[in-house]
C-alpha positions in Angstrom: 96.7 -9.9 -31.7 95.0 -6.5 -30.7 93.3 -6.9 -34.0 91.9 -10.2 -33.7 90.4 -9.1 -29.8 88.9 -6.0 -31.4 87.6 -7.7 -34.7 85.8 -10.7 -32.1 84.2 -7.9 -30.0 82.5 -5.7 -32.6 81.2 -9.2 -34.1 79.8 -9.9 -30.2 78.6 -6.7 -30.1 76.7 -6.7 -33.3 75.2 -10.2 -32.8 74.1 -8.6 -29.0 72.4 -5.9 -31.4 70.3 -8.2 -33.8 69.0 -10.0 -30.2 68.1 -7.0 -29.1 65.7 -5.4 -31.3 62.6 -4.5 -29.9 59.2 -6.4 -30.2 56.0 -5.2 -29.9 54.4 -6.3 -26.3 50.7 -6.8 -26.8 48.1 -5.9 -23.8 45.0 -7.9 -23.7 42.6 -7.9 -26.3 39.0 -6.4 -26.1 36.5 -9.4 -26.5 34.9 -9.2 -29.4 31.2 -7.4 -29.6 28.5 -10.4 -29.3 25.5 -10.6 -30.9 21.5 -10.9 -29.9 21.8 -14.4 -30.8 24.7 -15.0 -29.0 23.2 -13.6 -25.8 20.1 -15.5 -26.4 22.0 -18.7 -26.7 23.7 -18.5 -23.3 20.9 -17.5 -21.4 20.3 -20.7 -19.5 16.9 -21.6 -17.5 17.5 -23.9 -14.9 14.1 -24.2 -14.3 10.7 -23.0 -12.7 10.1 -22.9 -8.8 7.4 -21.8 -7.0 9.3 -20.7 -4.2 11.9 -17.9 -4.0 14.9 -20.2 -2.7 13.8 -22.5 -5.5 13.3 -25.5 -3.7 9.5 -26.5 -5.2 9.8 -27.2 -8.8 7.0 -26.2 -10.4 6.3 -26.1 -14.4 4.8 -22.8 -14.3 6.3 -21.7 -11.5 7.1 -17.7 -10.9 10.5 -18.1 -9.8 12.6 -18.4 -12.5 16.4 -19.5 -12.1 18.9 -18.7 -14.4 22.5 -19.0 -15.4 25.1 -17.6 -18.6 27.7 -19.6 -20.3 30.1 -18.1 -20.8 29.4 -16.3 -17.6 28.7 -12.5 -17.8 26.6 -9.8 -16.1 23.2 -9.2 -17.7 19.9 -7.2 -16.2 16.6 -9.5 -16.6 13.7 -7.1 -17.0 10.2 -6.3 -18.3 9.2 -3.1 -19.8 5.8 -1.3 -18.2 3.5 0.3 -20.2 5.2 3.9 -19.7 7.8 2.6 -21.9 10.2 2.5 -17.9 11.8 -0.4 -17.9 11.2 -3.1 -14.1 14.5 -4.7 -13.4 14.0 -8.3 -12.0 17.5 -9.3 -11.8 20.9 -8.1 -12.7 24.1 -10.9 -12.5 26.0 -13.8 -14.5 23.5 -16.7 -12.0 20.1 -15.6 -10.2 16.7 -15.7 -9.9 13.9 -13.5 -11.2 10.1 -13.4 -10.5 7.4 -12.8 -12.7 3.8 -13.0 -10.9 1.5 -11.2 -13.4 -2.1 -9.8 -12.4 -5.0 -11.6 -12.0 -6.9 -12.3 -15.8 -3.5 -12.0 -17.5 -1.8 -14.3 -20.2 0.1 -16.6 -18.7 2.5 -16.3 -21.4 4.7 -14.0 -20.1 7.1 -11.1 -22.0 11.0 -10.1 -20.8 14.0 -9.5 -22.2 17.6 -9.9 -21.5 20.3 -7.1 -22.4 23.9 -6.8 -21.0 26.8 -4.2 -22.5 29.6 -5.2 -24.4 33.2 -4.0 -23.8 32.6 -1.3 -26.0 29.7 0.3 -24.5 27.5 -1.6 -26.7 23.9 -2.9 -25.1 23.1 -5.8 -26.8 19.5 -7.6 -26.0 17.2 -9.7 -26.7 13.1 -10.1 -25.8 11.6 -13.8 -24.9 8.5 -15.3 -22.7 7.9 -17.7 -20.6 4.8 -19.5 -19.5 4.2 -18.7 -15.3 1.3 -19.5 -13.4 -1.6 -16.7 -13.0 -3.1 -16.0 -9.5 -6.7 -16.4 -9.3 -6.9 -14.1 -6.6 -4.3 -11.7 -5.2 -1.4 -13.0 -2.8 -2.9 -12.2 0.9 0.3 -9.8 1.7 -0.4 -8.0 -1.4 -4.5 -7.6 -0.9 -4.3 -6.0 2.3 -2.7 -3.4 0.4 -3.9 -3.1 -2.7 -7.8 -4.6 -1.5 -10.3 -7.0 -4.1 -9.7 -4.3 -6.6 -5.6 -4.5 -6.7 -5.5 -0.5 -5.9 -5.9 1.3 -2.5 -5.4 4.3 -1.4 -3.9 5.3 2.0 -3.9 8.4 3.7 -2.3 9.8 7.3 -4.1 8.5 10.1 -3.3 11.2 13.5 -4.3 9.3 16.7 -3.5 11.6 19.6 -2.5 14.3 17.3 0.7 12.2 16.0 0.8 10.3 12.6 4.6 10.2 12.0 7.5 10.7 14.9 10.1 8.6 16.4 10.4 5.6 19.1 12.4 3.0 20.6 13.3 0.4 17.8 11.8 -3.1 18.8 10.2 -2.2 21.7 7.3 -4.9 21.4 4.4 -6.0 19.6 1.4 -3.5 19.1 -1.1 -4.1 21.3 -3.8 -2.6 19.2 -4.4 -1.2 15.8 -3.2 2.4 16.9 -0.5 1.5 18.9 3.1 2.3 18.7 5.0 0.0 20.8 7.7 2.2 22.6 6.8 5.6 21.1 8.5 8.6 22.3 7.1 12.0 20.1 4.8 12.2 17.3 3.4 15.2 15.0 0.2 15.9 13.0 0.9 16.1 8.7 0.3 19.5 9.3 3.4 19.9 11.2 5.6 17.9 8.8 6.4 20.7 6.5 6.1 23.7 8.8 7.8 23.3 12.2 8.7 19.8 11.2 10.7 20.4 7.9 14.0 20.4 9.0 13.6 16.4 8.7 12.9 16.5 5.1 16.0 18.5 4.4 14.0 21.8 4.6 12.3 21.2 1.9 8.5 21.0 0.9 7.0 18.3 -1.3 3.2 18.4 -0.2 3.2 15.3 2.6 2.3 17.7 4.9 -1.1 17.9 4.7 -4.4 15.5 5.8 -5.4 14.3 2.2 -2.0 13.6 0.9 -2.0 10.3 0.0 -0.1 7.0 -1.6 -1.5 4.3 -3.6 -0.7 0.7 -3.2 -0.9 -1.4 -6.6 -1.1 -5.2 -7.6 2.0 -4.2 -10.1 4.3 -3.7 -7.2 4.2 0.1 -7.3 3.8 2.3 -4.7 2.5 6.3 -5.7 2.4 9.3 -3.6 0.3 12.3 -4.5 -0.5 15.6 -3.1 -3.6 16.5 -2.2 -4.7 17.4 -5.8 -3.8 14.2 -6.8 0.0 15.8 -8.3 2.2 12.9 -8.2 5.0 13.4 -6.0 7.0 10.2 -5.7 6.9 6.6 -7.2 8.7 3.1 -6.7 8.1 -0.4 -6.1 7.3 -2.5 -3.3 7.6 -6.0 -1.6 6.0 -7.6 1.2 8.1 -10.0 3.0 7.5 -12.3 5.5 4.0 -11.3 6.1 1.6 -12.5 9.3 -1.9 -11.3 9.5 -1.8 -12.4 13.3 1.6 -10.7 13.7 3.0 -13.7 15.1 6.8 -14.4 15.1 10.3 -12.6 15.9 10.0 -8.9 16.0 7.2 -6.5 15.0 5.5 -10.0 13.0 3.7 -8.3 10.4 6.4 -9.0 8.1 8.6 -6.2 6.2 8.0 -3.7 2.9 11.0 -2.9 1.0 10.6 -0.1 -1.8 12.8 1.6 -4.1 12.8 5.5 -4.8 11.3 6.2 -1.7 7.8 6.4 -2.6 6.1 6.4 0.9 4.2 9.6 2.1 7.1 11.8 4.1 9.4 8.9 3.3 12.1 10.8 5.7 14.2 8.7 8.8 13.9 11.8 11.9 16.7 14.0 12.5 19.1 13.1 9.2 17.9 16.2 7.7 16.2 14.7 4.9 17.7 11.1 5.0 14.9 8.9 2.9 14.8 5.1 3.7 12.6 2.7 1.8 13.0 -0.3 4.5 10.2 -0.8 7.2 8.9 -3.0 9.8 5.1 -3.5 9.8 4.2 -3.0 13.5 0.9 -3.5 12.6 -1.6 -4.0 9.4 -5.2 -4.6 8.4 -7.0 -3.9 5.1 -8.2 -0.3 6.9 -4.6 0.6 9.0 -0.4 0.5 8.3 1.6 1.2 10.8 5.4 1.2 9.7 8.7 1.6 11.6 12.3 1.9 10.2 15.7 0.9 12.0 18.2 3.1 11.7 20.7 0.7 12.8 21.1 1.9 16.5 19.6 -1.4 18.1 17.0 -2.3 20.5 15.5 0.9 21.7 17.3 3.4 19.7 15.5 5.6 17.9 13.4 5.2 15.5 11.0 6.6 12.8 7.5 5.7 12.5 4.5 6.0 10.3 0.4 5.4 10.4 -1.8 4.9 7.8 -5.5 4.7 7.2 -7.5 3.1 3.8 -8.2 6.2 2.3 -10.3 4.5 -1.2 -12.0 1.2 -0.4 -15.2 0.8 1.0 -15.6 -2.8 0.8 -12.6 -3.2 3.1 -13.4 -0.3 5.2 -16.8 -1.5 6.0 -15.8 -5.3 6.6 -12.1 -5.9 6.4 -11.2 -8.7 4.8 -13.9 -11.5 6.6 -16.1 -9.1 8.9 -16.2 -5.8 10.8 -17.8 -3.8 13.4 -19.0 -0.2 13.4 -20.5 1.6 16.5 -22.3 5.2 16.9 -19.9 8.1 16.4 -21.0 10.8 18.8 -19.7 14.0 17.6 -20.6 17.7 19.4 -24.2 15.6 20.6 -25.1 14.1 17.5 -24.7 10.4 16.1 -27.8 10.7 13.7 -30.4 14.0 13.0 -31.6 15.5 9.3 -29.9 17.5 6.9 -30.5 19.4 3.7 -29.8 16.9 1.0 -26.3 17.9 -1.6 -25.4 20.3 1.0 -22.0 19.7 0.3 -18.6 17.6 1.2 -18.1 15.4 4.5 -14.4 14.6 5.3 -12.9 12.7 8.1 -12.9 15.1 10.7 -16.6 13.9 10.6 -19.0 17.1 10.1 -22.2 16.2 7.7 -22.8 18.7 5.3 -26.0 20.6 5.5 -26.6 20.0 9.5 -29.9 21.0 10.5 -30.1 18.8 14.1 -28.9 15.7 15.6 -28.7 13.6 18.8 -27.0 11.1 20.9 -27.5 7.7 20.8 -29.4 7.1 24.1 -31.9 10.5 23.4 -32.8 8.1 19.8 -34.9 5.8 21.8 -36.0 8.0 24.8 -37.3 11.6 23.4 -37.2 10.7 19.8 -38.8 7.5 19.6 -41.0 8.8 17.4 -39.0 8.0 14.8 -39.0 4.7 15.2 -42.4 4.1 15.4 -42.7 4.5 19.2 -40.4 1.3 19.4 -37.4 0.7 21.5 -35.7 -1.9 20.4 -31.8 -1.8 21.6 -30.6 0.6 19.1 -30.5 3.7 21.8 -27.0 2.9 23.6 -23.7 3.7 22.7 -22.7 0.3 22.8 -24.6 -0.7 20.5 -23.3 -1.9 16.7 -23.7 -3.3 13.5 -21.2 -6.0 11.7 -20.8 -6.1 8.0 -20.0 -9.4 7.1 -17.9 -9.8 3.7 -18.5 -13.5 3.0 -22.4 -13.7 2.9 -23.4 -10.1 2.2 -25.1 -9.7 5.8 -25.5 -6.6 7.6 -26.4 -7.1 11.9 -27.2 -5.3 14.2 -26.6 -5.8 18.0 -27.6 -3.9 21.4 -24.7 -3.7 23.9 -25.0 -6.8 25.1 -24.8 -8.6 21.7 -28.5 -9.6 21.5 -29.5 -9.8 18.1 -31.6 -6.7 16.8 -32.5 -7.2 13.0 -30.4 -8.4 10.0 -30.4 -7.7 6.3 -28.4 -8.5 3.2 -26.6 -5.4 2.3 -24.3 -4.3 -1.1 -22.2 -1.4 -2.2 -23.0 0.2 -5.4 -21.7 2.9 -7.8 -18.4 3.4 -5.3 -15.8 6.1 -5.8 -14.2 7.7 -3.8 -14.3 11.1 -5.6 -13.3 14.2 -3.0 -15.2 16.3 -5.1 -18.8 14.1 -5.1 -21.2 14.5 -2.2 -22.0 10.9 -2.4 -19.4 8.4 -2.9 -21.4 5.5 -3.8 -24.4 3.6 -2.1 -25.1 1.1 0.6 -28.5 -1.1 -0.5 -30.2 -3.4 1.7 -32.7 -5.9 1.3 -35.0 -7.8 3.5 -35.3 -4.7 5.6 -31.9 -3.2 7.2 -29.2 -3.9 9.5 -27.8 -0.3 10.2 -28.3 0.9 13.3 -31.2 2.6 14.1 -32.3 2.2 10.3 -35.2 4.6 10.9 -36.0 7.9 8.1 -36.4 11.0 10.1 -40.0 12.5 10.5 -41.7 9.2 8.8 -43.4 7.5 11.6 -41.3 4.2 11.7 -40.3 3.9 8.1 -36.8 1.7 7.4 -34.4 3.6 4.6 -33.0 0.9 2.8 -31.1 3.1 0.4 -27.9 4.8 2.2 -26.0 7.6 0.5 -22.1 7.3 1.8 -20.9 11.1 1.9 -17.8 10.0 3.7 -16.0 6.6 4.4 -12.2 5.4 5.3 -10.9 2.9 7.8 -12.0 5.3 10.6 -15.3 7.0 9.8 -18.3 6.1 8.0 -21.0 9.0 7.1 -24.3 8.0 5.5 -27.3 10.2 4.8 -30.8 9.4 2.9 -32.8 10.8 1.2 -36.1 9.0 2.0 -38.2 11.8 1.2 -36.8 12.7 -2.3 -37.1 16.3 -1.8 -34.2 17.5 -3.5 -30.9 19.5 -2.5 -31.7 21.2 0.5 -34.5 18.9 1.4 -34.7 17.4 4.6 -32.3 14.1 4.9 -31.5 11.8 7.4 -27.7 11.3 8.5 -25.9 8.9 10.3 -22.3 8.8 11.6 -20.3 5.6 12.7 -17.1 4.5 13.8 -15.1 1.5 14.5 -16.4 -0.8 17.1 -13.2 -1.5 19.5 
């Protein structure tokens, strides 16, 4: 009986072992590399909008929406011509824009690449046919200007171009105003007693002609001085108001990447970098920027301003018209010179001073200039409008009573640091500058103006009416914004 039990459990126990032998347990398996092709095939277009929430179809639209099927993460992107590659979107569904520049082909390159499970970048290159602008989107050309590339430099008003404030503190209430401002330095100061905000660190922001350059490609450039590069990114330019209308600072809002504004640093977070600002104010010839460090209304703040720094279309009239009055600086508004004496800057001084006067001595004691005529010309009020549109220089005495009128063009522009004369201002039909007299020549109208210095804050012309030569007697005249 024993037997039996023992010979019925070692069969038991040897069935137990055959059910028991181990099987292989299998994790998941790798999807399988995919090819260009395949990529390609399950890129889908949903279509062409001209809007960025994609609710205006439009056959050429610039807003392009897209899905995958199967879904899976790829990077939409276009390659620039430094070989760096602009990344429009990245995701399995989303939209990407492509708005090329004015002339282009409307036939449009990018390409499509996402990575495989292993490590693989598979891609592939297509087109598609957008629309072209025929002129430049209006938040875009009062940064870039007509020619789709502007330079801006620091503008110091009260000895402050950069410092902090109280975050939405109201609208500016004039082109150099920063609503709620509490402290503000000069560039100067950035990198010396200033530098702890950049991390300690200096990167050539801190001086006067440090600049950044706005471009119709989206990028944004910042240089030194001597034109080294120092930073570059891209930018957009949401939301924008030329009247400044609307909820907060109105302007509308940048947005860059790699932090490519000049001293791009939020104060005190010892070098801190943000690429997200308010506009608290803009015109083609001044930026004023603000970031929000999160702290709500009326915590602090940092704050930029900016002045056009390259155009001279847009510094002269802005983007419809503009007004320029005398600039009285140590006495003198207009006077002679010796002719290439050397380089005018902002701070206003005209190379090669021999003598100059106020406005109100131009049509008392030196009238003889003018040929013995007072015509309006001799106040500090009075001014002269450039006016974009038509071409037409005016000028007014303080009361706005017509003096004379002219049509007027800039030539040869460039604004070259290095060049005494930056380009000319020719006018036809006589002149509407102010006080349009050549010195020492009895009543004679220049209608020929050398500019040896222009920006969004100072214009500087001189002429040589006599043709003497360098160091021959020229006349100068020095303007500013009309308030």
């Amino acid at each position: 009986m024993k037997k039996l039990i023992y010979s019925a459990i070692a069969v038991l126990a040897g069935a137990l072992l055959v059910s028991c032998e181990p099987s292989l347990i299998e994790g998941p398996k790798a999807d399988a590399p995919i090819a260009a092709s395949e990529l390609q095939s399950g890129f889908v277009i949903d279509g062409q909008f001209a809007d960025a929430a994609c609710t205006v179809a439009q056959p050429d639209g610039n807003y392009i929406k897209y899905h995958t099927s199967p879904a899976r993460t790829v990077q939409v992107f276009t390659t620039r011509e430094d070989g760096s590659r602009n990344v429009l979107a990245t995701g399995s569904t989303g939209v990407f824009n492509i708005t090329p520049r004015r002339g282009a082909d409307s036939n449009q390159p990018y390409s499509v690449a996402t990575i495989n499970q292993d490590a693989s970048v598979v891609s592939f290159d297509s087109s598609v046919n957008v629309y072209v602008p025929a002129d430049l989107a209006p938040e875009i050309k009062v940064l870039t200007g007509e020619s789709g590339s502007k330079a801006w430099k620091w503008y110091t008003v009260d000895g402050a171009c950069w410092g902090n404030a109280g975050f939405n503190a109201g609208h500016a209430a004039s082109p150099t105003d920063v609503p709620g401002k509490w402290w503000g330095c000069t560039p100067e100061q950035l990198e010396t007693e200033q530098i702890a905000h950049s991390g300690n660190t200096v990167y050539g922001y801190g001086d006067p002609e440090a600049y950044m350059v706005f471009n119709e490609d989206g990028e944004c450039i910042s240089y030194k001085s001597d034109g080294t590069q120092i930073a570059k990114g891209t930018y957009s330019f949401e939301n924008y108001n030329p009247e400044g209308a609307g909820s907060g600072y109105g302007y509308g809002k940048i947005t860059t990447t790699n932090a490519p504004i000049l001293f791009p640093f939020d104060i005190n977070t010892n070098g801190g970098r943000t690429n997200e600002f308010h506009v608290v104010y803009v015109d083609p010839n001044v930026l004023t920027l603000i970031s929000d460090k999160g702290l709500g209304d009326w915590g602090e703040s940092t704050w930029w301003r900016f002045k056009n720094a390259s155009d001279a279309e847009d510094a002269l009239a802005g983007s419809k018209e503009r007004a320029w009055t005398w600039y009285t600086i140590d006495g003198a508004t207009w006077g002679n010179a010796g002719y290439n004496a050397g380089l005018a800057n902002a701070a206003g001084e005209i190379p090669g001073k021999w003598w100059g006067c106020t406005p109100e001595q131009l049509e008392t004691e030196q009238t003889a200039h003018s040929g013995n005529q007072v015509l309006g010309y001799g106040s500090d009020d009075a001014y002269m409008v450039f006016d974009r549109n038509n071409g037409i220089v005016t000028s007014y005495k303080g009361d706005g009573t017509k003096i004379a009128s002219s049509t007027y063009a800039v030539e040869n522009f460039k604004m070259d640091p290095s060049a005494y004369s930056k380009g000319n201002i020719t006018t036809t039909g006589g002149s509407g500058i102010l006080f349009p007299f050549a010195i020492n020549q009895g009543g004679k109208v220049a209608t020929n103006y050398e500019i040896v210095y222009v920006d969004g804050t100072i214009l500087s012309l001189v002429s040589n009416y006599a043709g003497n030569g360098d160091w021959g007697e020229c006349t100068w005249w020095r303007f500013q914004p009309k308030n």
